[in-house]
C-alpha positions as CSV (number, residue, x, y, z in Angstrom):
1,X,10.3,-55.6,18.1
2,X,11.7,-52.4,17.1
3,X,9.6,-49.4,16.9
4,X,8.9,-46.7,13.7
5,X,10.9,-43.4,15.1
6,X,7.5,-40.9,15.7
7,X,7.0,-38.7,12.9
8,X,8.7,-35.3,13.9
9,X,5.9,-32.6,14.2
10,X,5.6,-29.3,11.8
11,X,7.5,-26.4,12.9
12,X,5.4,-24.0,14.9
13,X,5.4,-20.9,13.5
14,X,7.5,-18.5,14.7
15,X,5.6,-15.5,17.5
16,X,5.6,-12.1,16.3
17,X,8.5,-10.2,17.3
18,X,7.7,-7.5,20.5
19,X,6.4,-4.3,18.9
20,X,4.6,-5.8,15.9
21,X,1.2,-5.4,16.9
22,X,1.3,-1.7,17.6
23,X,3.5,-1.2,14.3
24,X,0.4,-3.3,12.4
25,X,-2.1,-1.0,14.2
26,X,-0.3,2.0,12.9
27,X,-0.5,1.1,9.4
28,X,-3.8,0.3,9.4
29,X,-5.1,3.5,11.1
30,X,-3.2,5.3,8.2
31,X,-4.8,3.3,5.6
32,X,-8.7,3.7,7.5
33,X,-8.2,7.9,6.5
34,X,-7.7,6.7,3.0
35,X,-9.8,3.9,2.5
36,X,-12.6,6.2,3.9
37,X,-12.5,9.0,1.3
38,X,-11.3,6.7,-1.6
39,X,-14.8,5.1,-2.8
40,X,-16.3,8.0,-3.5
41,X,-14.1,11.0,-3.7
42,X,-14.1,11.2,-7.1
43,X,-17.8,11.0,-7.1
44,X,-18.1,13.8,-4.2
45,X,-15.8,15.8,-6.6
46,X,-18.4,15.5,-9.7
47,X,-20.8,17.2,-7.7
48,X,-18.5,20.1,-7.8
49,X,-18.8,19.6,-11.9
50,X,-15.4,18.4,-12.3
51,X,-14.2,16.5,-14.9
52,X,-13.1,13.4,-14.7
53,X,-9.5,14.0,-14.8
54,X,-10.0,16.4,-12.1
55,X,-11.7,13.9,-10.3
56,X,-9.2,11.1,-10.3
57,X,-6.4,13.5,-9.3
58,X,-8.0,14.7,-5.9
59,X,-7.5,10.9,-5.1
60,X,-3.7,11.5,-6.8
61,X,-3.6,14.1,-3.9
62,X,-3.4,11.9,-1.0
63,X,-0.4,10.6,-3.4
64,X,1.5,13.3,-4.1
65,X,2.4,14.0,-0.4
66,X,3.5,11.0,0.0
67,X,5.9,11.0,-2.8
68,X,7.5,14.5,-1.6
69,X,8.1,13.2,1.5
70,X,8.3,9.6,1.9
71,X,12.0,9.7,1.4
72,X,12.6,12.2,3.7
73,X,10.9,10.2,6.5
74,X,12.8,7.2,5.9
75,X,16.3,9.0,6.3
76,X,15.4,11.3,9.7
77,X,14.0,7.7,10.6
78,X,17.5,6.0,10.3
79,X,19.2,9.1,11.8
80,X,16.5,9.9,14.6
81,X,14.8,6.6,15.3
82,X,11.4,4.9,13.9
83,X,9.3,5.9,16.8
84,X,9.1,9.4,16.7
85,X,8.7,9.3,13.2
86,X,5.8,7.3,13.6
87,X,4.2,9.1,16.3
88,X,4.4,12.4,14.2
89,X,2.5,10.5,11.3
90,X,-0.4,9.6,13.3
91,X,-0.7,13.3,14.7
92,X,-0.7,14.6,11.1
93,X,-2.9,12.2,10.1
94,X,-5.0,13.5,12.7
95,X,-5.0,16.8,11.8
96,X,-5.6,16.3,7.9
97,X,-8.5,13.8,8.3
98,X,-10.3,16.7,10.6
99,X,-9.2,19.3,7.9
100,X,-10.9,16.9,5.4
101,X,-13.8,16.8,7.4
102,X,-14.1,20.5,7.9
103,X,-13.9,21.2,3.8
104,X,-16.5,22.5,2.6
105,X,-15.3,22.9,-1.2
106,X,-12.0,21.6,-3.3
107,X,-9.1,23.5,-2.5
108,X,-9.5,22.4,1.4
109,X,-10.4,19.4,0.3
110,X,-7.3,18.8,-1.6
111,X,-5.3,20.7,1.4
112,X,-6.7,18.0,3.8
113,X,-5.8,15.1,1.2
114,X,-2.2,16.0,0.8
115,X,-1.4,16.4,4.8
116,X,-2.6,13.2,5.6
117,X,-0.6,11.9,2.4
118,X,2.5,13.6,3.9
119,X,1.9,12.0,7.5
120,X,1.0,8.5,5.8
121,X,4.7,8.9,4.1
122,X,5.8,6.8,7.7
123,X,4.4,3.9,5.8
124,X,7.9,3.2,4.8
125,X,9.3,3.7,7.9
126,X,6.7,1.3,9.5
127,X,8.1,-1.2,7.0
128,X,11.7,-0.4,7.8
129,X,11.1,-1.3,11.3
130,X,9.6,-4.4,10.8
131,X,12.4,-5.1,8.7
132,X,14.6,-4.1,11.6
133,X,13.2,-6.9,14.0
134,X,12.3,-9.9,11.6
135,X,14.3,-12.6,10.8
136,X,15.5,-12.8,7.6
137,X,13.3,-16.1,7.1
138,X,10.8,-14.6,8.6
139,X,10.5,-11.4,6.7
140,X,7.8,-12.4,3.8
141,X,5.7,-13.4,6.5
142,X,5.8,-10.7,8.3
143,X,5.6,-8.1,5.3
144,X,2.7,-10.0,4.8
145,X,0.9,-9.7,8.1
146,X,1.6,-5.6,7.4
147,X,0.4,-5.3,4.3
148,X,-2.8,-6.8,5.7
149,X,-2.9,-3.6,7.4
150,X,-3.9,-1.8,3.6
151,X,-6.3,-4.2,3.5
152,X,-7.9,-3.7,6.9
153,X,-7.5,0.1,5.7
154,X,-9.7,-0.8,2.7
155,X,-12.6,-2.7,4.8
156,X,-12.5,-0.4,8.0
157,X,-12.4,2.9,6.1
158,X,-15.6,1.8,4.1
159,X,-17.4,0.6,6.4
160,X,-17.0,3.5,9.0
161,X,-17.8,6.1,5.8
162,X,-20.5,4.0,4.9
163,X,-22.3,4.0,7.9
164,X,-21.4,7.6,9.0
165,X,-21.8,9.2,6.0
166,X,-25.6,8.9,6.0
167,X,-25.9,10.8,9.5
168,X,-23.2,13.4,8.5
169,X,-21.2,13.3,5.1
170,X,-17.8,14.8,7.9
171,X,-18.7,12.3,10.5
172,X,-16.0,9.8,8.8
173,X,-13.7,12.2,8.8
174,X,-14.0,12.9,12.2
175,X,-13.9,9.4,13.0
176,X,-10.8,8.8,11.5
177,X,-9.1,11.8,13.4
178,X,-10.4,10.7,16.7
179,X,-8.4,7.2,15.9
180,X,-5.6,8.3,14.9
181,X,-5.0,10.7,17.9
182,X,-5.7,8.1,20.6
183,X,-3.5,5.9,18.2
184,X,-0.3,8.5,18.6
185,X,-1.1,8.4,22.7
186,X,-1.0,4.7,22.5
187,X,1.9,4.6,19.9
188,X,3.8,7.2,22.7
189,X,3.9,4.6,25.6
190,X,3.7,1.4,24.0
191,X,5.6,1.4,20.7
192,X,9.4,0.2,21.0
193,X,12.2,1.9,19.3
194,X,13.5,-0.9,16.6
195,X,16.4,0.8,15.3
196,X,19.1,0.8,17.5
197,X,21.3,3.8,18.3
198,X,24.8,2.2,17.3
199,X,22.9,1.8,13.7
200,X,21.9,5.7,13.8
201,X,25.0,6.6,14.9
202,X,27.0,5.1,12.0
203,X,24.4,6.4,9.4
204,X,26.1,9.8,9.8
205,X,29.3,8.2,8.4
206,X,27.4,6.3,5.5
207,X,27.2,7.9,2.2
208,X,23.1,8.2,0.8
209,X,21.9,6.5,-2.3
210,X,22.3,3.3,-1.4
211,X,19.0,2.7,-3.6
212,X,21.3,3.3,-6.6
213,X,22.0,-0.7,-6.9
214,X,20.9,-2.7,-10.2
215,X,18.7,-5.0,-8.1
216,X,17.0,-2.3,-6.2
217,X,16.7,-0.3,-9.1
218,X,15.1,-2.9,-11.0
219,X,12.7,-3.8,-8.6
220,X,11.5,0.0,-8.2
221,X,10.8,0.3,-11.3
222,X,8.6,-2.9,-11.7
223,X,7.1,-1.6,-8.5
224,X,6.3,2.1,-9.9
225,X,4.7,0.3,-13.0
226,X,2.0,-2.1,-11.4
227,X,1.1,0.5,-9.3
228,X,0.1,3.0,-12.3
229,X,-1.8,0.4,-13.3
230,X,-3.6,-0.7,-10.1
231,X,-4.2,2.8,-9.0
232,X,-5.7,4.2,-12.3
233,X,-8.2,1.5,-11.4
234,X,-8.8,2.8,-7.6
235,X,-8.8,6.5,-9.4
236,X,-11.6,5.6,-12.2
237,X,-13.6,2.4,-11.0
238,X,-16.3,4.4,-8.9
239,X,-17.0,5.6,-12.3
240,X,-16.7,3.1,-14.4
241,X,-19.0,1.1,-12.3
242,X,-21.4,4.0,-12.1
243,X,-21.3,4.3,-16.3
244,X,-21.5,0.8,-16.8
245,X,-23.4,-1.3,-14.0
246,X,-25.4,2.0,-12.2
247,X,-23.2,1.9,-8.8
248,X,-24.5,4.3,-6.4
249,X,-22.0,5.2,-3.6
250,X,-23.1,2.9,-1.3
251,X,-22.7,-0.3,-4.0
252,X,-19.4,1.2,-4.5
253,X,-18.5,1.0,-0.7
254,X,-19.7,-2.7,-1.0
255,X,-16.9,-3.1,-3.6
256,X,-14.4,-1.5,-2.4
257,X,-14.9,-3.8,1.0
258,X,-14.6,-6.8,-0.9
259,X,-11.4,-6.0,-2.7
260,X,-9.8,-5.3,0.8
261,X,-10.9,-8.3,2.7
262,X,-9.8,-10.2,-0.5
263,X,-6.4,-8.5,-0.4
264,X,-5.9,-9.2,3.3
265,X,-6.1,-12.4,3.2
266,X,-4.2,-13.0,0.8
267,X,-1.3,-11.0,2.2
268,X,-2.0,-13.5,5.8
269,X,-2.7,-16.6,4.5
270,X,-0.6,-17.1,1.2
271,X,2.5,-14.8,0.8
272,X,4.5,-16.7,3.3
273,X,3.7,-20.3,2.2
274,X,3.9,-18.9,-1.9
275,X,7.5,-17.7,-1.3
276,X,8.7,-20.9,0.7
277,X,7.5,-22.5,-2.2
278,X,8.3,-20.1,-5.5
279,X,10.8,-17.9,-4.0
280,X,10.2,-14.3,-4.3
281,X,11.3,-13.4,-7.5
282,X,8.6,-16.3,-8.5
283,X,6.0,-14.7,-6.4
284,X,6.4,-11.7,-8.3
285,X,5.6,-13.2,-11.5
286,X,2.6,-15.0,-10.6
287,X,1.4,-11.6,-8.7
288,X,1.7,-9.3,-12.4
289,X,0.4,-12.2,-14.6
290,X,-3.0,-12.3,-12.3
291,X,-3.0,-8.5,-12.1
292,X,-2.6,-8.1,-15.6
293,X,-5.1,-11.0,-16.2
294,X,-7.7,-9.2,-14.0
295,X,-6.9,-5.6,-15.6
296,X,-7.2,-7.5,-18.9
297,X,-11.2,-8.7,-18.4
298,X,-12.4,-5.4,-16.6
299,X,-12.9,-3.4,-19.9
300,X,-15.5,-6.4,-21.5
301,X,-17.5,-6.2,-18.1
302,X,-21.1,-5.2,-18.7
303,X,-22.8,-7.4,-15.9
304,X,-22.3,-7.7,-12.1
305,X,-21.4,-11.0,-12.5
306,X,-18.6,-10.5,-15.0
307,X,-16.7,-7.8,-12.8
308,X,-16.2,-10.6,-9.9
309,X,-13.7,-12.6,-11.8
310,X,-12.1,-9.7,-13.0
311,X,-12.1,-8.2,-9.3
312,X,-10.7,-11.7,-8.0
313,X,-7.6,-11.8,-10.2
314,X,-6.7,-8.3,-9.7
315,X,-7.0,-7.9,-6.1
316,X,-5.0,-11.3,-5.5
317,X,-2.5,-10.2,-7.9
318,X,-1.9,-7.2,-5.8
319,X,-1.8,-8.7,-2.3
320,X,0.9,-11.1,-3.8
321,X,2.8,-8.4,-5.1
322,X,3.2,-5.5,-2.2
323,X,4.7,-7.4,0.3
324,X,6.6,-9.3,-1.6
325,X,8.4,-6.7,-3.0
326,X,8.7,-4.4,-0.3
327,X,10.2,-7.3,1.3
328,X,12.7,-7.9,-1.2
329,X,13.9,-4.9,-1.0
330,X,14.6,-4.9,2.5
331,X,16.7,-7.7,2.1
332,X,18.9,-6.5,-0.8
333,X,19.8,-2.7,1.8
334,X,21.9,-2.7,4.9
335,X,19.8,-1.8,8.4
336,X,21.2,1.7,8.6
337,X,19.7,2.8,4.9
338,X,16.3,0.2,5.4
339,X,14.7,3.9,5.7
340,X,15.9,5.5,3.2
341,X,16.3,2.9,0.6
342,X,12.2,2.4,1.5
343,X,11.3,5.8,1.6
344,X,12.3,6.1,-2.0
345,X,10.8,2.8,-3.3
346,X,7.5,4.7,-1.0
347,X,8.5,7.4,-3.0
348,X,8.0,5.7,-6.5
349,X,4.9,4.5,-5.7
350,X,3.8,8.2,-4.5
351,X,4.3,8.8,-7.9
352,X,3.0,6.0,-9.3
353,X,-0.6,7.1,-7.6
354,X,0.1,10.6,-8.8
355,X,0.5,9.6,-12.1
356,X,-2.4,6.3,-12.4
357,X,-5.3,8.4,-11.3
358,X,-4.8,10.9,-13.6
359,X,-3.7,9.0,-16.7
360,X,-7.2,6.9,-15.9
361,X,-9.0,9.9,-15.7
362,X,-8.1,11.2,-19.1
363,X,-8.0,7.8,-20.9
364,X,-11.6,7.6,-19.4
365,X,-12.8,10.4,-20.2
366,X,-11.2,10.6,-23.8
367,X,-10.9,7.5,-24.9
368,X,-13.4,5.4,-23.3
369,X,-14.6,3.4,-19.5
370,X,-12.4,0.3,-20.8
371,X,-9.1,2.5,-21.3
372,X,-7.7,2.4,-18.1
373,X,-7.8,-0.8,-17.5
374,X,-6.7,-1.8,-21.0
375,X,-3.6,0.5,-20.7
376,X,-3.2,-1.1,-17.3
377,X,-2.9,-4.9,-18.5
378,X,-0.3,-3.5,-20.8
379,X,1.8,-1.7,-17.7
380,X,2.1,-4.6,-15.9
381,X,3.0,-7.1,-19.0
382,X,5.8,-4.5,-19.4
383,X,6.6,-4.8,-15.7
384,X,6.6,-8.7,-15.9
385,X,9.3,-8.5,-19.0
386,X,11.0,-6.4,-16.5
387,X,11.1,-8.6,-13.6
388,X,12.3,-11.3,-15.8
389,X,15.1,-9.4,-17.2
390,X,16.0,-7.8,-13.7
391,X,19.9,-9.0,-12.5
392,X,18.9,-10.2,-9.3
393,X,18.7,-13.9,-8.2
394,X,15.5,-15.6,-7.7
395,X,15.1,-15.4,-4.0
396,X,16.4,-12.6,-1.9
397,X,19.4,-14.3,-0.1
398,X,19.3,-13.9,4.1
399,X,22.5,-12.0,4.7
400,X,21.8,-9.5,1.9
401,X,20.4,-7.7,4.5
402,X,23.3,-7.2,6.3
403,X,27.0,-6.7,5.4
């Protein structure tokens, strides 16, 4: 009697290429500097009786570093290598968290904001290296599992400030330093070069800009968008949840620990099955409906009970959206501008945080604690109608990457 064929078993996953972890552990020691001060800097900087525009742009600090330089990391990376790019940005980071620490008013303050901004430019190259060793298949998934990293930079950072700061408001800050450094030592012996020298080489001979494609270009600019949005919320929400619910800094940390655990596992548990499914381009879409969606409730929230829905939508929205679109782009740029071509799409969201956190600022201070978020939903709608209109096809093909 003849027998069924067994069912075939699911494809195992593939392993994480070599290098991976310590690429995912510098990321995330990047993101712990940030996600420390970001709760309740612009809180910190009312005490100094700024306004609330001058608030939200010492947050825009951190930003604007990023956007001087981000493009400049990402073309000495694909000249010079990844690793001692990388390696450079933990030692700055270093050195402007223990600057932050050391402040003891606004302009040092700000001067330890924007060198850790300018070390945590390597971001791009970080992604440019993953990039370098994933599989074209493989890439979502991977793009995922790193931008967990922001969100283990959002729970870590917290949590470290919220249980130093009561011993010493600079202990944090000291913290943070202390990790980073060890991290560079570690980085030093254990991180592999991903970008190989026959690539570097023959980046001399390659003229720059290769950004300047339709597709790209498109995808930068829906990219530059969602990120005013989202980070006029990071600039303002400390306040608006002081105005409206009575958030101390401590509730605030709370928050701001939920949002990143939310966002991380999003970016590990459904990026990669959402794009086998939806492709990327339809990944995209669903990302800026829910972050519009969740921008859209915030301004009606007057309970703690009605600003977790709003949280929800907008925090899944985003952890859909960043890796997906990083990882897009990676697939549309050869392997010997990955650097550059990221460094500027690093660079347009530098701006984007510039801009967001101080646009908040003044539409909450002049207008009203619903206006950034309100001005937000309409960002992204805008940045939906772009993605649809964009000329690129609905899923990034696997040998754009490479021609």
């Amino acid at each position: 009697m003849a027998q069924d064929p067994p069912t075939p078993a699911p494809p195992k996953r593939a392993a994480l290429p070599p290098g991976f972890g310590t690429l995912w552990v510098t990321v995330a020691v990047d993101l712990i500097g940030f996600g420390i001060v970001l709760p309740v800097l612009p809180l910190y900087a009312r005490r100094y009786h700024a306004s609330p525009a001058v608030a939200a742009s010492l947050v825009a600090a951190f930003s604007f570093a990023q956007l001087l330089m981000s493009p400049v990391w990402g073309r000495v990376s694909d000249r010079a290598g990844r690793k001692p790019v990388l390696i450079v940005s933990l030692v700055g980071t270093a050195v402007g968290s223990l600057l932050t620490g050391l402040a003891g008013g606004l302009p040092l303050l700000f001067a330890g904001r924007l060198i850790d901004g300018a070390s945590g430019a390597s971001v791009s190259v970080a992604h440019a290296a993953v990039a370098d060793i994933a599989a074209p298949l493989e890439r979502a998934r991977l793009f995922g599992l790193l931008g967990a990293a922001f969100g283990i930079g959002f729970v870590l950072g917290p949590a470290i400030g919220g249980a130093l700061s009561p011993i010493d408001p600079r202990l944090p800050f000291f913290a943070a330093a202390a990790i980073a450094a060890v991290n560079a030592l570690v980085a030093a012996r254990r991180l592999p070069e991903t970008h190989p020298s026959a690539s570097r080489a023959a980046r001399h001979t390659r003229r720059t800009g290769a950004w300047r494609t339709p597709p790209v270009l498109a995808l930068i600019g829906v990219s530059f968008l969602s990120l005013v949005a989202f980070s006029a919320f990071e600039g303002t929400f400390s306040l608006f949840t002081h105005q409206r619910l009575g958030f101390g800094e401590s509730a605030t940390y709370v928050v701001f620990v939920a949002v990143g655990v939310l966002i991380a596992a999003v970016e590990i548990g459904l990026v990669h099955p959402a794009v086998t499914r939806y492709g990327e381009r339809g990944v995209l879409q669903i990302g800026l409906v829910l972050n519009a969606a969740g921008l859209a409730l915030l301004p009606a929230v007057h309970s703690r009970w009605w600003l977790v829905p709003s949280l929800v939508l907008l925090t899944c929205g985003e952890g859909l959206i960043t890796p997906t679109l990083s990882s897009t782009v990676a697939g549309y740029v050869d392997q010997r501008a990955r650097g550059e071509v990221l460094g500027v799409q690093q660079a347009a969201g530098g701006l984007a945080r510039v801009a967001g956190p101080a646009l908040g600022g003044v539409a909450f201070g002049g207008i009203g604690a619903g206006a950034p978020y309100a001005g937000g939903a309409a960002i992204v709608a805008v940045a939906a109608v772009a993605l649809a209109a964009a000329p690129m096809p609905s899923r990034a093909g696997p040998s754009a990457a490479a021609t």
